[in-house]
C-alpha positions in Angstrom: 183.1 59.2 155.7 184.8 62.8 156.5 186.8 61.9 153.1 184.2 61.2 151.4 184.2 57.7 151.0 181.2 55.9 150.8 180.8 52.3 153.0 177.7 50.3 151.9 175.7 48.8 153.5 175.6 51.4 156.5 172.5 51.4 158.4 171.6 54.5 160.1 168.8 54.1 162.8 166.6 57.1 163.1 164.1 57.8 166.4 162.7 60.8 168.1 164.5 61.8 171.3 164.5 60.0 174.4 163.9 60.7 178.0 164.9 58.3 180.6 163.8 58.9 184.5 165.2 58.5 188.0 161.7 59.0 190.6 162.8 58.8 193.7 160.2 58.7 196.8 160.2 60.4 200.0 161.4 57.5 201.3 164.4 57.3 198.6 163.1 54.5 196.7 163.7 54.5 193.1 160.6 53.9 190.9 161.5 51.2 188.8 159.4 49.6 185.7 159.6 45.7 185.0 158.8 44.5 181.5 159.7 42.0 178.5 162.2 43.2 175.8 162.0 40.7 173.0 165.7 41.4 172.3 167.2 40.0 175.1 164.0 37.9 175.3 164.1 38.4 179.1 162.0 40.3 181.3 163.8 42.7 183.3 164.0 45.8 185.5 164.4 49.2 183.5 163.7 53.2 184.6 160.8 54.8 183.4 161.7 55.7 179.5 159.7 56.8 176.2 160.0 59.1 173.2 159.5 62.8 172.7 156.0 62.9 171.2 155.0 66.0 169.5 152.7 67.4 171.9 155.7 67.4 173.8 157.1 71.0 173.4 160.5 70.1 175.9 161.9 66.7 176.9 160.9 67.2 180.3 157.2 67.6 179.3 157.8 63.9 177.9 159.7 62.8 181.5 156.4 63.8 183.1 154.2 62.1 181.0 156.1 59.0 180.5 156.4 58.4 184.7 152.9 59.2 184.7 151.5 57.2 181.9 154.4 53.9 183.1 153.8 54.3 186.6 151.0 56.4 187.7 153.9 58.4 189.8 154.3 62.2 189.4 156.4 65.0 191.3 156.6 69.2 190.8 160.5 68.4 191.6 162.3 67.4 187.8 165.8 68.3 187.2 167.7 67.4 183.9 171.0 65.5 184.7 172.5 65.4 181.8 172.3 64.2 177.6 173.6 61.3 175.8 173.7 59.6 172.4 172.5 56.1 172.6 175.1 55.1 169.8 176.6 58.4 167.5 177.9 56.0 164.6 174.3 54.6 164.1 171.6 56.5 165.8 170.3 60.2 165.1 168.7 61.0 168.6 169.9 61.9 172.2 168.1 60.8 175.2 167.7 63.4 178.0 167.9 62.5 181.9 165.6 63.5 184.7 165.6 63.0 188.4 162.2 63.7 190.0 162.6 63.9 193.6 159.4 63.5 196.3 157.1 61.7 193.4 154.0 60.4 194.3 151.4 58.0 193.3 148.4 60.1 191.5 147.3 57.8 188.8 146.4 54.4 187.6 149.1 53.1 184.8 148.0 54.2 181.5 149.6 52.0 179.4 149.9 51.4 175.2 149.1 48.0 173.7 152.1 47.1 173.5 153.1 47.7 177.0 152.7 45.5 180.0 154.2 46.7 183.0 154.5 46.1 186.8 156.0 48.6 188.7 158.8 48.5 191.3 159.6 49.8 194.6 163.1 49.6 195.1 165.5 51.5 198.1 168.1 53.8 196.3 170.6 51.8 198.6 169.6 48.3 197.5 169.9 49.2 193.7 173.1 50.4 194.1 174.7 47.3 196.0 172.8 45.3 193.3 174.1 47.1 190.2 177.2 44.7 190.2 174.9 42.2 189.7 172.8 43.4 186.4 170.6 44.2 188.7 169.5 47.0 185.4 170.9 46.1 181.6 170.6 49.0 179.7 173.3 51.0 179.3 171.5 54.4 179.0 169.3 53.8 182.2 173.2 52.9 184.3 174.2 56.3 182.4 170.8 58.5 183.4 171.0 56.4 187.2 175.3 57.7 187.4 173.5 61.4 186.7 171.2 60.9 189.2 173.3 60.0 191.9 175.8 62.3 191.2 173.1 65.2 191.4 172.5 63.9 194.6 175.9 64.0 196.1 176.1 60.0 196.4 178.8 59.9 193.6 181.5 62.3 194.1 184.9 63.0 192.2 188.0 64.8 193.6 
Protein backbone atom coordinates (compact mmCIF):
# COMPACT_ATOMS: atom_id res chain seq x y z
CA UNK A 1 0.00 0.00 0.00
CA UNK A 2 0.89 3.98 -0.35
CA UNK A 3 1.77 3.45 3.63
CA UNK A 4 3.68 0.86 3.12
CA UNK A 5 1.81 -1.94 4.34
CA UNK A 6 2.23 -5.07 2.91
CA UNK A 7 -1.26 -7.32 2.12
CA UNK A 8 -0.38 -10.98 1.31
CA UNK A 9 -1.50 -12.89 -0.78
CA UNK A 10 -1.96 -10.07 -3.60
CA UNK A 11 -1.90 -11.31 -7.05
CA UNK A 12 -0.77 -8.96 -9.63
CA UNK A 13 -1.62 -10.08 -13.20
CA UNK A 14 0.88 -9.04 -15.72
CA UNK A 15 0.20 -9.02 -19.88
CA UNK A 16 1.40 -7.09 -22.76
CA UNK A 17 -0.90 -4.37 -23.99
CA UNK A 18 -4.11 -4.77 -25.65
CA UNK A 19 -5.85 -3.48 -28.64
CA UNK A 20 -9.49 -3.99 -29.04
CA UNK A 21 -11.23 -3.04 -32.60
CA UNK A 22 -14.46 -1.50 -33.92
CA UNK A 23 -14.44 -2.32 -38.24
CA UNK A 24 -17.10 -0.94 -39.55
CA UNK A 25 -18.09 -1.63 -43.34
CA UNK A 26 -19.24 0.60 -45.98
CA UNK A 27 -22.37 -0.51 -45.29
CA UNK A 28 -22.02 0.32 -41.32
CA UNK A 29 -21.80 -3.15 -40.23
CA UNK A 30 -19.71 -3.88 -37.36
CA UNK A 31 -17.15 -6.78 -37.81
CA UNK A 32 -17.76 -8.90 -35.03
CA UNK A 33 -15.75 -12.31 -34.00
CA UNK A 34 -17.71 -15.30 -32.29
CA UNK A 35 -15.68 -17.78 -30.19
CA UNK A 36 -15.57 -19.96 -26.90
CA UNK A 37 -14.12 -18.43 -23.69
CA UNK A 38 -13.63 -21.19 -21.24
CA UNK A 39 -14.32 -18.78 -18.39
CA UNK A 40 -17.70 -18.12 -18.87
CA UNK A 41 -17.72 -21.49 -20.64
CA UNK A 42 -19.96 -19.93 -23.25
CA UNK A 43 -19.39 -19.09 -26.75
CA UNK A 44 -20.10 -15.66 -27.49
CA UNK A 45 -19.86 -12.51 -29.61
CA UNK A 46 -16.65 -10.31 -28.95
CA UNK A 47 -14.64 -7.38 -31.25
CA UNK A 48 -11.65 -8.18 -32.87
CA UNK A 49 -8.91 -8.17 -29.89
CA UNK A 50 -5.16 -9.47 -29.21
CA UNK A 51 -1.85 -8.37 -27.64
CA UNK A 52 0.89 -6.09 -28.62
CA UNK A 53 3.46 -8.44 -30.08
CA UNK A 54 6.91 -7.24 -30.43
CA UNK A 55 7.11 -6.76 -34.03
CA UNK A 56 4.59 -4.48 -33.25
CA UNK A 57 6.39 -1.04 -32.91
CA UNK A 58 2.64 0.95 -32.10
CA UNK A 59 -0.62 -0.48 -30.89
CA UNK A 60 -2.17 0.34 -33.97
CA UNK A 61 0.28 -1.83 -35.98
CA UNK A 62 -1.28 -4.73 -33.64
CA UNK A 63 -5.12 -3.41 -34.43
CA UNK A 64 -4.21 -4.05 -38.12
CA UNK A 65 -2.84 -7.29 -37.71
CA UNK A 66 -5.16 -8.63 -35.22
CA UNK A 67 -8.49 -7.71 -37.70
CA UNK A 68 -6.49 -9.13 -40.36
CA UNK A 69 -5.22 -12.29 -38.86
CA UNK A 70 -9.23 -12.70 -36.82
CA UNK A 71 -11.10 -11.72 -39.73
CA UNK A 72 -9.42 -11.44 -42.90
CA UNK A 73 -10.88 -7.66 -42.91
CA UNK A 74 -8.51 -4.59 -43.33
CA UNK A 75 -9.03 -0.71 -43.96
CA UNK A 76 -6.25 2.47 -44.58
CA UNK A 77 -8.92 4.37 -42.19
CA UNK A 78 -7.78 3.46 -38.19
CA UNK A 79 -8.32 6.07 -35.56
CA UNK A 80 -7.47 5.52 -31.83
CA UNK A 81 -10.61 6.21 -29.56
CA UNK A 82 -9.35 6.14 -26.56
CA UNK A 83 -7.10 3.95 -23.54
CA UNK A 84 -8.22 1.99 -20.65
CA UNK A 85 -6.90 -0.25 -17.83
CA UNK A 86 -8.65 -3.61 -17.84
CA UNK A 87 -8.49 -3.66 -13.94
CA UNK A 88 -5.66 -0.89 -12.20
CA UNK A 89 -5.61 -2.88 -8.72
CA UNK A 90 -4.59 -6.16 -10.45
CA UNK A 91 -3.47 -5.73 -13.98
CA UNK A 92 -0.19 -3.92 -15.35
CA UNK A 93 -1.34 -3.29 -19.07
CA UNK A 94 -3.78 -0.84 -20.96
CA UNK A 95 -5.71 -1.82 -23.84
CA UNK A 96 -5.89 0.77 -26.76
CA UNK A 97 -9.14 1.29 -29.05
CA UNK A 98 -9.43 1.53 -32.77
CA UNK A 99 -12.19 2.27 -35.13
CA UNK A 100 -11.39 1.32 -38.67
CA UNK A 101 -13.89 2.74 -40.92
CA UNK A 102 -14.57 1.37 -44.80
CA UNK A 103 -12.68 -2.19 -43.97
CA UNK A 104 -12.79 -4.74 -46.40
CA UNK A 105 -12.38 -8.43 -46.86
CA UNK A 106 -8.58 -9.02 -48.25
CA UNK A 107 -7.75 -12.22 -46.55
CA UNK A 108 -8.55 -15.72 -45.50
CA UNK A 109 -8.53 -15.91 -41.36
CA UNK A 110 -5.26 -16.68 -40.16
CA UNK A 111 -5.82 -18.04 -37.05
CA UNK A 112 -3.45 -19.54 -33.89
CA UNK A 113 -4.11 -23.04 -32.53
CA UNK A 114 -5.82 -22.03 -30.03
CA UNK A 115 -8.26 -19.94 -31.88
CA UNK A 116 -11.48 -20.96 -33.64
CA UNK A 117 -13.39 -18.25 -34.95
CA UNK A 118 -16.46 -17.52 -37.15
CA UNK A 119 -16.88 -14.11 -38.04
CA UNK A 120 -19.92 -11.80 -37.85
CA UNK A 121 -21.73 -9.35 -39.92
CA UNK A 122 -23.68 -7.36 -37.81
CA UNK A 123 -25.64 -3.60 -38.67
CA UNK A 124 -24.12 -0.88 -36.31
CA UNK A 125 -27.92 -0.26 -35.63
CA UNK A 126 -28.90 -3.79 -34.64
CA UNK A 127 -25.94 -4.05 -32.04
CA UNK A 128 -26.85 -1.13 -30.47
CA UNK A 129 -30.62 -2.07 -29.82
CA UNK A 130 -29.23 -5.49 -28.72
CA UNK A 131 -26.64 -4.26 -26.24
CA UNK A 132 -29.40 -4.19 -23.49
CA UNK A 133 -29.53 -7.68 -24.05
CA UNK A 134 -25.72 -8.92 -23.63
CA UNK A 135 -25.83 -8.95 -26.85
CA UNK A 136 -21.43 -8.41 -26.13
CA UNK A 137 -20.06 -9.44 -22.41
CA UNK A 138 -16.84 -7.98 -22.08
CA UNK A 139 -16.60 -5.01 -20.48
CA UNK A 140 -13.57 -3.54 -22.48
CA UNK A 141 -15.14 -4.37 -25.93
CA UNK A 142 -18.77 -2.09 -24.42
CA UNK A 143 -15.85 0.43 -23.38
CA UNK A 144 -13.81 0.41 -27.02
CA UNK A 145 -17.72 0.10 -28.85
CA UNK A 146 -18.86 3.65 -26.37
CA UNK A 147 -15.44 5.16 -28.09
CA UNK A 148 -16.41 4.23 -31.27
CA UNK A 149 -19.66 5.52 -31.41
CA UNK A 150 -18.92 8.54 -29.85
CA UNK A 151 -16.21 9.18 -32.59
CA UNK A 152 -18.84 8.84 -34.86
CA UNK A 153 -21.23 11.33 -33.51
CA UNK A 154 -23.95 8.49 -32.46
CA UNK A 155 -23.30 9.23 -28.76
CA UNK A 156 -23.37 12.73 -27.84
CA UNK A 157 -23.13 14.72 -24.40
CA UNK A 158 -24.38 18.26 -23.77
Amino acid sequence: MPNGTIVEPYYVLEYPTWVNIVALTKNQEVILVKQYRHGLKKTILELPSGAVETEDILPVEAAKRELLEETGYTSNHFIETGILSPNPATHTNLTHCFLATDVECVANLKLDITEHIDVVLLPIERLIKNIDNGILLQTLHISSLFFALRKLGKVQFS
